[in-house]
C-alpha positions as a printed Julia matrix, in Angstrom:
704×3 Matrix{Float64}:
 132.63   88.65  129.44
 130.27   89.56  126.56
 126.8    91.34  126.95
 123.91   88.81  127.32
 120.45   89.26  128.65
 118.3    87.12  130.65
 116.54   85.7   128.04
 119.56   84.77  125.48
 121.03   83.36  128.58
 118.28   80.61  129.74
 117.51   79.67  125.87
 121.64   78.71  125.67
 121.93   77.75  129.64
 118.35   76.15  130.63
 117.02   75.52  127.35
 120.59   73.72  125.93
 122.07   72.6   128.66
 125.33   74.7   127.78
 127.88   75.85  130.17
 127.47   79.26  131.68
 131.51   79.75  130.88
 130.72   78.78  127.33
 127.8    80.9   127.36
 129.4    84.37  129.06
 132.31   84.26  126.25
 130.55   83.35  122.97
 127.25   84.91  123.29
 126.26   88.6   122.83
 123.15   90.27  122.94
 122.11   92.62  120.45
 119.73   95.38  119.91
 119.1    98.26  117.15
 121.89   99.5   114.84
 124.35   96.9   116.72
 122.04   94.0   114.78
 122.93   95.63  111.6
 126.33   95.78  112.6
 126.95   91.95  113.16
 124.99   91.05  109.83
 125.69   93.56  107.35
 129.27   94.22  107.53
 130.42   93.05  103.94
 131.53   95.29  101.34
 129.42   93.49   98.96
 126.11   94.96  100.46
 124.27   97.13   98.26
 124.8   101.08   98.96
 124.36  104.4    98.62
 127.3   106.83   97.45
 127.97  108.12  100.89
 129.02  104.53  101.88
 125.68  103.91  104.19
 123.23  100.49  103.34
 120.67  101.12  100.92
 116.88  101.89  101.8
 115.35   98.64   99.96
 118.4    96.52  102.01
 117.26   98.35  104.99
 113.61   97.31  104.52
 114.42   93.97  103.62
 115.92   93.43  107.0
 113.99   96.0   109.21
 113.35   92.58  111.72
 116.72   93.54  113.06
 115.47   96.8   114.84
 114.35   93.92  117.11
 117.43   93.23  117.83
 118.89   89.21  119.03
 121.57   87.31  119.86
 124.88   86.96  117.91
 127.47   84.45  118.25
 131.15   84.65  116.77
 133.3    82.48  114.63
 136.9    82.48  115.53
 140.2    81.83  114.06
 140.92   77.92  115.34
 145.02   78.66  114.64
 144.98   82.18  116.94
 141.6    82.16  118.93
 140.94   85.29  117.61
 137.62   86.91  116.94
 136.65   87.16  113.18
 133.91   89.28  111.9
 131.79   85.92  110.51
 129.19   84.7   112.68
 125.54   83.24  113.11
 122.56   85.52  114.49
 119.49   84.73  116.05
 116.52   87.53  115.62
 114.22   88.16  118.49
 111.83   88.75  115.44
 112.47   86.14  112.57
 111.81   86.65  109.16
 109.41   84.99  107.6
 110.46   84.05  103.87
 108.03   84.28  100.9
 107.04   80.83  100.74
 106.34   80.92  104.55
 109.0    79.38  106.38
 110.67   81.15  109.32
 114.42   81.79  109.08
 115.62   81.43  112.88
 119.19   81.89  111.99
 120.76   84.27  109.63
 124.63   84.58  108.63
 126.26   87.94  106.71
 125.64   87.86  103.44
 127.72   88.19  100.34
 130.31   86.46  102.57
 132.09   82.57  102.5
 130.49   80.21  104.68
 132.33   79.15  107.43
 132.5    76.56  110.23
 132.33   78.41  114.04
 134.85   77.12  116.82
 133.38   78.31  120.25
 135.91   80.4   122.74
 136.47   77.88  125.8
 137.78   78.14  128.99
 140.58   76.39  130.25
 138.29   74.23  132.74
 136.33   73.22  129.69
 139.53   71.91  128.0
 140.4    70.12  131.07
 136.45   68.07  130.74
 137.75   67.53  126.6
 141.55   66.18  127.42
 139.75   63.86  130.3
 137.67   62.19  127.19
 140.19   61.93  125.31
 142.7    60.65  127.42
 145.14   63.87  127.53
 144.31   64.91  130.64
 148.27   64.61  131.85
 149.3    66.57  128.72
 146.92   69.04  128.81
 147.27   70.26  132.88
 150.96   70.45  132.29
 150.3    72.75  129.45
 148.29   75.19  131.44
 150.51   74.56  134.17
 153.49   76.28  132.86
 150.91   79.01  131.63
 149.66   79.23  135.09
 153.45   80.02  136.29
 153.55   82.78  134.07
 150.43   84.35  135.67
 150.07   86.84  138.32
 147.33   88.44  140.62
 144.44   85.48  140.24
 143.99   82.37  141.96
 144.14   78.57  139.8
 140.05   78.54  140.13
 139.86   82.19  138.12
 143.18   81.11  135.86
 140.89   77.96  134.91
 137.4    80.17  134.38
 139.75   81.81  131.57
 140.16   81.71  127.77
 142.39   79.32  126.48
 143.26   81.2   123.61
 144.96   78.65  121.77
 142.67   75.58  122.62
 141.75   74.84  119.06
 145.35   74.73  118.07
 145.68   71.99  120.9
 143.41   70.01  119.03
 144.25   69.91  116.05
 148.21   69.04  117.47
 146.44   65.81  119.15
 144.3    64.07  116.71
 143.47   61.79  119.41
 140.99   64.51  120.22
 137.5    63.21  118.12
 136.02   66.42  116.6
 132.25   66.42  116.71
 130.84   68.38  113.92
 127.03   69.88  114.86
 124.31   72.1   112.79
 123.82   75.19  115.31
 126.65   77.13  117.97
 123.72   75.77  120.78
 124.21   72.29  119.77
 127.62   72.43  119.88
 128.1    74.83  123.37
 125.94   71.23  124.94
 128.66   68.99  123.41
 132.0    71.0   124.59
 129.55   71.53  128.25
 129.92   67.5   128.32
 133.58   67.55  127.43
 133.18   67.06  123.16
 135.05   69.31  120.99
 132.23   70.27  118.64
 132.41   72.38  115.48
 129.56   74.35  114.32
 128.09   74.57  110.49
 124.94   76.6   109.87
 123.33   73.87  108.06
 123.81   70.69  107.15
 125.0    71.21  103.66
 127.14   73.95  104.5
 129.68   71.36  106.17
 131.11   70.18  102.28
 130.24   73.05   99.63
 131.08   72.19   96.3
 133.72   74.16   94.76
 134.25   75.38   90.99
 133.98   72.02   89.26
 131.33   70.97   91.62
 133.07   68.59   93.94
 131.96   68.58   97.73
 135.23   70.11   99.82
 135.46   70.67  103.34
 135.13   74.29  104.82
 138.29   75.27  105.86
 137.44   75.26  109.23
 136.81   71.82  108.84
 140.16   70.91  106.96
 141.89   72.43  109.71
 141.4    68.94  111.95
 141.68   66.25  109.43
 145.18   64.78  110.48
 145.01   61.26  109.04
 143.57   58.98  111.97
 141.2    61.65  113.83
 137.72   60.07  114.99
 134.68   62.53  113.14
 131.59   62.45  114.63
 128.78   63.57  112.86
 126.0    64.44  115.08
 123.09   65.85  113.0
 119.04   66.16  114.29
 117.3    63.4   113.91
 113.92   64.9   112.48
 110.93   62.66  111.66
 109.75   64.25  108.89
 110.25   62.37  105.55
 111.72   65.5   103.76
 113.81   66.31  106.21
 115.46   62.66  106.87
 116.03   62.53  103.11
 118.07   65.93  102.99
 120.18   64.7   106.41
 120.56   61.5   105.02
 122.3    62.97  101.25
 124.0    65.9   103.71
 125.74   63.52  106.09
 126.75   60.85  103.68
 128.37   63.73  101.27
 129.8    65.43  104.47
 131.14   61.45  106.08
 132.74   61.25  102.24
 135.18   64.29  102.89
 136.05   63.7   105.62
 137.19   60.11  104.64
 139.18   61.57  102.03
 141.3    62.5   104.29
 141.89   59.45  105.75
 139.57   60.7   109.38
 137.62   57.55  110.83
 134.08   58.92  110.22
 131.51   57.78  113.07
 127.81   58.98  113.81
 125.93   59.35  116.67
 122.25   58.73  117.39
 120.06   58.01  120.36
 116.37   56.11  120.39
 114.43   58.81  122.59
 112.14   60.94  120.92
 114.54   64.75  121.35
 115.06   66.01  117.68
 118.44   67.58  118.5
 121.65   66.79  120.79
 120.93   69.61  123.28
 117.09   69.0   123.87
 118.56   65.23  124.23
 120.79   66.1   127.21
 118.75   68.4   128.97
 115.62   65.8   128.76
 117.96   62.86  129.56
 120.71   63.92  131.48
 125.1    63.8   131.7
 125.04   59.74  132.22
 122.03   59.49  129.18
 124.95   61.04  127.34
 127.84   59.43  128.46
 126.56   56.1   127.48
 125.2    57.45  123.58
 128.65   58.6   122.99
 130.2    55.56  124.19
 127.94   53.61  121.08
 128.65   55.95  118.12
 129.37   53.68  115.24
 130.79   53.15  112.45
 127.85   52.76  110.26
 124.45   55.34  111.01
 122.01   53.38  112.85
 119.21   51.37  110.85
 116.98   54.16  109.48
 112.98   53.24  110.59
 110.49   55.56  108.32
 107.8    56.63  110.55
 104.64   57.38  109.13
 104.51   60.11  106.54
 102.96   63.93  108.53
 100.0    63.88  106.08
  96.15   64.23  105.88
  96.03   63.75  102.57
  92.76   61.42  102.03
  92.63   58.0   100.38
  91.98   58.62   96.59
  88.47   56.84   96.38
  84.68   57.81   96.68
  84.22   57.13  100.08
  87.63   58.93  101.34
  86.94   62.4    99.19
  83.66   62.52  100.12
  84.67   62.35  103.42
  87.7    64.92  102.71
  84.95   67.23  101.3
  82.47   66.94  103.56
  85.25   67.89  106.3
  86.58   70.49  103.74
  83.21   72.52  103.65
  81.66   71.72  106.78
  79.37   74.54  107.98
  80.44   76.02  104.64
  77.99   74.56  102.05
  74.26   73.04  102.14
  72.04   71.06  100.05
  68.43   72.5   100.35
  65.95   69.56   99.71
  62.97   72.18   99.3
  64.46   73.81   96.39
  67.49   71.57   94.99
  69.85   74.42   95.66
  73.42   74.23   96.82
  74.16   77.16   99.36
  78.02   78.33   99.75
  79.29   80.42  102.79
  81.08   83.34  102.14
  80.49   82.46   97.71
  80.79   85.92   96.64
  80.03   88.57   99.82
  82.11   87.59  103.22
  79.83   85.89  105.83
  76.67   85.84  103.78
  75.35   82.09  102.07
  75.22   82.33   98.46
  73.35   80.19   95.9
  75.86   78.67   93.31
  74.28   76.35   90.93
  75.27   72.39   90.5
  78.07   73.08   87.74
  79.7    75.95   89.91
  79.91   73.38   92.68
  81.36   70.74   89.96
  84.28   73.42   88.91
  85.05   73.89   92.7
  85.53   69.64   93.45
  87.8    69.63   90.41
  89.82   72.84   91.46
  90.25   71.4    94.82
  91.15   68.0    93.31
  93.34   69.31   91.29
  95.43   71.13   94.51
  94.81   67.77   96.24
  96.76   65.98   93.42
  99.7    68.07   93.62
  99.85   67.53   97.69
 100.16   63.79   96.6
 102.95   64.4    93.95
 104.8    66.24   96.02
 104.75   63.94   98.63
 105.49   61.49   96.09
 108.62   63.31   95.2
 109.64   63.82   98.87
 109.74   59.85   98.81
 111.51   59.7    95.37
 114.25   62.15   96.96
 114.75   60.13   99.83
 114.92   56.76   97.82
 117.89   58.87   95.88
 119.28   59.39   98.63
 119.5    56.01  100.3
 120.74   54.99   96.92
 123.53   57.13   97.0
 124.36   55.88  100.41
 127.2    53.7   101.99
 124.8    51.27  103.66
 124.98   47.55  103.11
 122.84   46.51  100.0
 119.79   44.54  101.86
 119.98   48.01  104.33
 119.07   49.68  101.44
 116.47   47.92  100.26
 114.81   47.72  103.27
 114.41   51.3   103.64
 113.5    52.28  100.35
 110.51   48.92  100.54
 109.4    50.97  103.38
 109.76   54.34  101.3
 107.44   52.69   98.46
 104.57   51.84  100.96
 103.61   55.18  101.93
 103.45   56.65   98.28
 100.12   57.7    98.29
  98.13   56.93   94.87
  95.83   58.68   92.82
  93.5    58.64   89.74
  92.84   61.13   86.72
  89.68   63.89   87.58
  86.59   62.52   85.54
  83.51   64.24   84.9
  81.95   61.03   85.82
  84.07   60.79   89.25
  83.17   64.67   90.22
  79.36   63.87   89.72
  79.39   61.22   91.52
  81.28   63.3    94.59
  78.5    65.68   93.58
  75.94   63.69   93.97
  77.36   61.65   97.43
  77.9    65.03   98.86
  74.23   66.32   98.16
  72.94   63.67  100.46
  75.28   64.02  103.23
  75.15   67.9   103.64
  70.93   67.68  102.89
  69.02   69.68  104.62
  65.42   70.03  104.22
  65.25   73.74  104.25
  68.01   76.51  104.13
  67.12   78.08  107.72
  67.51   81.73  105.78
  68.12   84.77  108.01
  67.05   82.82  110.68
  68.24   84.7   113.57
  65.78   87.66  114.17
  66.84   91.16  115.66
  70.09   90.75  113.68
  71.34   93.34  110.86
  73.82   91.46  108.73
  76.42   94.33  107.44
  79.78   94.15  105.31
  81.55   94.52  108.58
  79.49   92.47  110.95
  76.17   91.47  112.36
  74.35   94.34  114.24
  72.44   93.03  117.21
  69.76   95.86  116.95
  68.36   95.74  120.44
  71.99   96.31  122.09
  73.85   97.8   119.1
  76.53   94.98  119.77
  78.32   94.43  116.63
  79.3    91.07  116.33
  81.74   88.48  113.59
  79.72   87.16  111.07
  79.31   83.56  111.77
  77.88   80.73  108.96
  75.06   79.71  112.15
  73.35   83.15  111.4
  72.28   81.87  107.73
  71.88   85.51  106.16
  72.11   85.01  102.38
  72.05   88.7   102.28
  73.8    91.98  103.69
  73.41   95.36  103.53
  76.3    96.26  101.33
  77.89   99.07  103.89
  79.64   99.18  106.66
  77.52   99.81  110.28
  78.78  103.26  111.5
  76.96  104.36  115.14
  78.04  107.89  114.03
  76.86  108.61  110.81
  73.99  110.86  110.81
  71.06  111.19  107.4
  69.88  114.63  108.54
  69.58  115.79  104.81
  67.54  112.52  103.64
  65.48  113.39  106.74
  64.74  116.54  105.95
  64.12  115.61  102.48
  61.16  113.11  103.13
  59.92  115.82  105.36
  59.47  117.81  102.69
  57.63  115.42  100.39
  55.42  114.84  102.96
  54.87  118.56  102.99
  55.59  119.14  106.22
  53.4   116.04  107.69
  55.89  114.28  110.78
  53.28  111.42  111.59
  53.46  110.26  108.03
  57.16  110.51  107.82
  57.18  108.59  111.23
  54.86  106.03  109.1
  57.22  105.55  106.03
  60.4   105.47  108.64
  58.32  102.67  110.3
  57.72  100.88  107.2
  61.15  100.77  106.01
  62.19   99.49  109.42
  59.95   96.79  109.01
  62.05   96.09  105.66
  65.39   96.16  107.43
  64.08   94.01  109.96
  62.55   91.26  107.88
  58.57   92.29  109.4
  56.72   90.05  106.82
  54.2    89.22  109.86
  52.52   92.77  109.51
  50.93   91.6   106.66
  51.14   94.88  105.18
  52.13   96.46  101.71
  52.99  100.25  101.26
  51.58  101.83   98.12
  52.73  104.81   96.96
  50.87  106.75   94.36
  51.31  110.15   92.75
  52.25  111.53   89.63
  55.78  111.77   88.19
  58.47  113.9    89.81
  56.83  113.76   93.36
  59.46  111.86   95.37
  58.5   108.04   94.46
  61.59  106.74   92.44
  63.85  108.29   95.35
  61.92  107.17   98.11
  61.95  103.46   96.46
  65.81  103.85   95.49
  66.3   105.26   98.81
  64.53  101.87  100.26
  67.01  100.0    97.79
  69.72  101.3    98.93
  69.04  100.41  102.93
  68.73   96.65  101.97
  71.06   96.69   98.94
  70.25   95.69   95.35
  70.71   92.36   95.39
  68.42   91.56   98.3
  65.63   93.57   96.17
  63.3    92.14   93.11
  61.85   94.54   90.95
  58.3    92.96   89.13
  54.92   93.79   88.03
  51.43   92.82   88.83
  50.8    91.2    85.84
  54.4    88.96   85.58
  53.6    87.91   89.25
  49.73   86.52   88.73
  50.79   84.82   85.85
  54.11   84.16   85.47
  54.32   80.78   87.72
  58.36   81.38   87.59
  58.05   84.88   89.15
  57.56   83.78   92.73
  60.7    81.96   92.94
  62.4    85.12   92.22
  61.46   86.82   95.48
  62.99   83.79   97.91
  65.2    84.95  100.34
  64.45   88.56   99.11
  63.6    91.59  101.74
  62.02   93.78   99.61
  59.44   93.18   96.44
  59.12   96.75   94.54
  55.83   96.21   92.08
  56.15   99.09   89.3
  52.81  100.09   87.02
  50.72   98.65   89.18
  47.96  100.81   87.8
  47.64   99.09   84.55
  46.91   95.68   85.68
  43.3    95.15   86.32
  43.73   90.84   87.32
  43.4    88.6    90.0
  45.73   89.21   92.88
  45.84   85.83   94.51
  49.96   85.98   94.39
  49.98   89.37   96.0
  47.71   88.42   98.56
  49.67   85.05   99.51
  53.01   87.64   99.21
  51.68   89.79  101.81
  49.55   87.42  104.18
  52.43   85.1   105.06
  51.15   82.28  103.21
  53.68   79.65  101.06
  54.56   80.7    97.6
  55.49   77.96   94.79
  58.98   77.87   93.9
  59.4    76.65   90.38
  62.74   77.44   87.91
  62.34   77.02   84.37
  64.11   73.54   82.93
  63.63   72.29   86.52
  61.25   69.9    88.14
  59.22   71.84   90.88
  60.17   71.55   94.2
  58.08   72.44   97.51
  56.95   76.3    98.63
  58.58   78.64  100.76
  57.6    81.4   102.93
  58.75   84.61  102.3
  60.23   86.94  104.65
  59.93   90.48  102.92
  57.99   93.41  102.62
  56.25   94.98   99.53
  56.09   98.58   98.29
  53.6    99.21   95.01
  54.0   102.61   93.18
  52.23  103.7    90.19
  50.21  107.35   89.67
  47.01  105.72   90.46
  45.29  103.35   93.13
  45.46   99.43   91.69
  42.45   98.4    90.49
  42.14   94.76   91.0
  39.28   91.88   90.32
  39.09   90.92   93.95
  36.62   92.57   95.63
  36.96   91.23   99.01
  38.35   93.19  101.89
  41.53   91.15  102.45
  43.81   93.24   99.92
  42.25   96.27  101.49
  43.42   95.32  104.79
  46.68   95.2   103.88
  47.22   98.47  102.03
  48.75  101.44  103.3
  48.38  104.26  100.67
  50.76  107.04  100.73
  50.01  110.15   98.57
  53.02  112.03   96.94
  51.32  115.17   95.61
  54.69  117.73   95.91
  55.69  117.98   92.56
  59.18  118.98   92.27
  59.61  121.33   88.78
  61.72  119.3    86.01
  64.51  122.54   86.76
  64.64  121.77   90.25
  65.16  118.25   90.38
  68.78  116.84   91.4
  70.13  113.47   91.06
  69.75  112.49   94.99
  70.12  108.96   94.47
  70.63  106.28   91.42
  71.18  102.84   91.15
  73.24  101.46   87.93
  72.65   97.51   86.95
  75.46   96.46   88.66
  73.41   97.54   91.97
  76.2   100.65   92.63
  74.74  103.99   93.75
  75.15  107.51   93.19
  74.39  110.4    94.36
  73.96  113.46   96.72
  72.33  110.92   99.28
  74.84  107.96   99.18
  76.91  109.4   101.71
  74.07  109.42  104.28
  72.62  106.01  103.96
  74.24  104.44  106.8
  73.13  107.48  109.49
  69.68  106.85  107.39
  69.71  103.48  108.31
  70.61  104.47  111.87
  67.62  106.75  112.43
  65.3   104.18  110.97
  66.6   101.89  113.52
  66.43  103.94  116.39
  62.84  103.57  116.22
  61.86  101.03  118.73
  59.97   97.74  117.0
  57.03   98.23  119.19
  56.31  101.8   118.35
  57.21  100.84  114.49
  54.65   97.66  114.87
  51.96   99.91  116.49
  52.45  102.74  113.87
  51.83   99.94  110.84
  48.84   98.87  112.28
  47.16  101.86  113.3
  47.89  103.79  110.33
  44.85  105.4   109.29
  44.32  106.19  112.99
  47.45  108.21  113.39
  48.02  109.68  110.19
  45.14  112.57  109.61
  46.3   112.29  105.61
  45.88  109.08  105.53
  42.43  109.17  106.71
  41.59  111.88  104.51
  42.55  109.76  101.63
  40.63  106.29  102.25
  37.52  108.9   102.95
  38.23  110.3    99.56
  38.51  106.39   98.25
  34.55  105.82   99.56
């Protein structure tokens, strides 16, 4: 008795319905080098000089360190073991194009057919169907008398070595040829000599001229007269029935060449193969299908084609899109914008403009159009194939009328048809305002969303709506001792009004636009003010930053609908503009901003949700001379000059929006210590500035 395990045992005893005598013989469990061993035994495998596999071979087939089950062919005129055989992986491998290989067989070896080893009580449950019961009991009957030391019961659990040689002697014995050693240890378990082939194609190779021949396991039975069953799955997918249909009908043709009576079986319940069949239906189910194999393969009914391929029309693709990007892409009303999930940074909403969103319908059309040829050449196989077949002429054209009604149809891509989709889809997926970074207290990073009051790191999800993200990863560990100590030292020495500007910038990160506060720093060059505003940069990332001036954003009337969905506004040479600030003011009180594009018709306002920081060498100097722009200033001196010999390149941004520098490695532990500061101290610290910075007090004295 071979090796199995418990496993290999129920899939072939529980899960088939085969014979535990069948079962104990044929079947051997494998594991490590022993795997190898079945598969790789031919001479023709690629090696090295000293004889062993090769290392890329080796790779190629490292799923057999898993280990499986392997299953012997033997030698039909001596019952002997041959090295060709069929394995089943515990780990299958999974071919470039997708598909999992459940079986493998050596390579750089023939194909062939695999008779099972059977016991002598199985041979009895064969003779009995085929009415040699008498001849075959007085066969192992004189064996029997030869034997010594066991009892008939264990003389009938035995090998008959030569039981394959019986059959083919007795062509009253109908040979039942099966894809798979399972499907054919069921058949012999229910008294069927069945042959295995691993694949249906595999049954009639052609040889050098091309011609289909039987294997030569197969020849072996075809005395003139024997009854043939072919007993192949009967799968319901389109592809699939066209491949059985051309396999079967080539394999049916041998075997009539030599003058076998060809017969098929099939069965109306819903099992794809023989063994699921039995075990689902039982010994009597079976008993009665084999008693109506035929002649002829029973009427072939084409079930509905396994597709969700839409109807080709406006109505059916816009319903295929709007499926195809749901949650994935809105239509903001307020602005006429199209927003795409995940458009160029991985869980962030991106703007892409209408023609972008054009080009992506006619890529996807385009990939839907070759789903619907290919299942239009799936049908044109399988009409090929019926056409080939021996079935009665108005069979024929039955099946291949019911082939033609599920071609699917299609059109040519228009520019015409892809703005209308356009269009259609702009009204379904409408929405009358992009909710932007809607969820406060989350930090949107490359790898995740950072809840900030538990420091839970979560997926990023579309629902959040962030159409920005800092652009590194969140690290708990890092530390940004050295940018710490820098800022400590342009503020010469000062902790409260580091604590201010760590407050600030954690009103940045945090999206605190309801402080109603902008940071002005001021200070000649070389003090600190570039870094400090690259180092603010950096902790939002470039593209969630817009650089202006005072003057572009009072008069510009285009400028505003730069800063949407922005999270910081830097204003350079704000000393030189001497203008109304009514912009500035709306910027920084809450209030709605116009959004207008040029060569577009104005849509409604928006609110923005960022902070501002103003540097220049002097105060602004404004025409309003009420107190509200006051109010919302917080002026930070930078008076430490640094000497042109001394300075360093700490941190740099390119136009790309890629840093560099002696502080890039410390952002993210920057970012951490700016959020360890709790948002009530950071709120309280904005608004009582003046109050808890001594400087700072100094300085709007020195202002009077």
């Amino acid at each position: 008795m071979k090796k199995i395990n418990e496993k290999h045992r129920n899939e072939w005893v529980n899960g088939s319905g085969v014979d535990p005598e069948i079962v104990g013989m044929n079947v051997r469990s494998l594991i490590g080098p022993a795997t190898f061993d079945f598969l790789l035994y031919s001479e023709n495998v690629p090696r090295r000089n000293d004889g062993r596999i090769n290392n890329r071979t080796l790779k190629a087939n490292v799923h057999l360190e898993d280990g499986g089950y392997g299953v012997n062919a033997i030698d039909p005129e001596t019952g002997e073991d041959i090295l060709w055989g069929q394995l089943k992986p515990n780990n299958p491998k999974v071919t470039p194009d997708g598909k999992t290989r459940k079986y493998e067989v050596p390579p750089y070896e023939p194909v062939e057919a695999i008779c099972l080893k059977v016991s002598r009580r199985i041979g009895l449950k064969v003779a009995k169907k085929s009415g040699l019961l008498k001849e075959y009991r007085e066969r192992i009957r004189e064996q029997w008398i030869l034997t010594e030391g066991i009892t008939y019961k264990e003389f009938l659990r035995q090998k008959d070595q030569l039981f394959w040689k019986w059959v083919k002697e007795n062509p009253e014995v109908a040979i039942a040829v099966v894809e798979g050693t399972k499907k054919a240890g069921a058949l012999l378990s229910q008294g069927i000599a069945a042959v295995s082939i691993p694949g249906i194609w595999n049954g009639s190779p052609k040889d050098s001229e091309g011609n289909p021949v039987l294997l030569p396991q197969l020849q072996y039975f075809t005395q003139p007269g024997r009854e043939v069953v072919i007993v192949f799955d009967q799968d319901e997918k389109l592809k699939t029935q066209a491949s059985v249909i051309a396999a079967r009908e080539r394999l049916a043709s041998c075997f009539r060449d030599q003058c076998c009576k060809v017969l098929f079986l099939s069965w109306e319940t819903l099992e794809k193969g023989i063994d699921d069949a039995i075990v689902s239906n039982g010994k009597e189910w079976f008993r009665s299908v084999w008693e109506n194999r035929s002649n002829e393969p029973d009427p072939i009914k084409i079930t509905k084609l396994e597709h969700e391929l839409p109807k080709w029309n406006e109505e059916g693709l816009t319903l295929y899109f709007e499926e195809l990007y749901k949650d994935r892409l809105i239509f903001e009303d307020a602005t006429g914008e199209w927003h795409l999930y995940s458009a160029e940074k991985e869980g962030i909403w991106g703007k892409i403009s209408k023609i972008q969103l054009e080009k992506r319908i006619i890529l996807e059309l385009r990939e839907l159009k070759q789903k619907f040829e290919q299942i239009n050449g799936q049908i044109a196989g399988a009409i090929k194939s019926v056409k080939e077949s021996n079935r009665s002429r108005e069979e024929k054209k039955d099946i291949i009328e019911q082939l033609k009604a599920q071609k699917p149809t299609y059109r040519e891509i228009t520019i015409n048809f892809v703005e209308k989709l356009g269009k259609k889809l702009s009204r379904i997926l409408l929405v009358t305002e992009m909710a932007c970074n809607a969820h406060k207290g989350l930090i949107p990073f490359r790898n995740g969303v950072l809840d900030i009051e538990t420091r839970d790191l979560w997926p990023h999800s579309p629902t959040n709506y962030f159409t920005w993200s800092l652009p590194y990863d969140y690290n708990p560990l890092a530390t940004g001792e050295p940018i710490k100590q820098w800022l400590l030292e342009m503020m010469q020495g000062d902790e409260s009004l580091v604590e201010l500007v760590r407050a600030y910038l954690h009103g940045v990160v945090t999206g605190r636009a309801d402080w109603q506060k902008f940071l002005e720093l001021i200070g000649p060059g070389g003090t600190g003010k570039s870094t400090l505003i690259r180092l603010a940069i950096a902790l939002v990332g470039f593209s969630n930053c817009h650089v202006t001036t005072l003057k572009r954003l009072e008069t510009s009337k285009f400028e505003t609908a730069n800063i949407k969905d922005k999270r910081l506004v830097l204003v350079t040479d704000a000393e030189r503009y001497t203008g109304d600030v009514t912009t500035l003011k709306a910027l920084t009180g809450e209030d709605s901003l116009p959004y207008e594009k040029k060569m577009q018709q104005a849509t409604g306002g928006f609110k923005p949700d960022c902070l501002v920081i103003i540097a220049g060498n002097e105060h602004i100097k404004t025409s309003d001379y009420t107190s509200g722009l006051q109010r919302r200033r917080i002026t930070v001196g930078m008076r430490r000059k640094i000497s042109e010999e001394n300075q360093r390149n700490l941190i740099k941004h390119d136009n790309q929006g890629n840093i560099s520098g002696e502080f890039v490695p410390y952002i993210p532990g920057f970012l951490n210590w700016v959020l360890e500061m709790e948002s009530e101290k950071a709120s309280e610290c904005i608004k009582n500035a003046h109050s808890r910075c001594v400087k700072l007090t100094l300085q709007r004295i020195s202002q009077w």
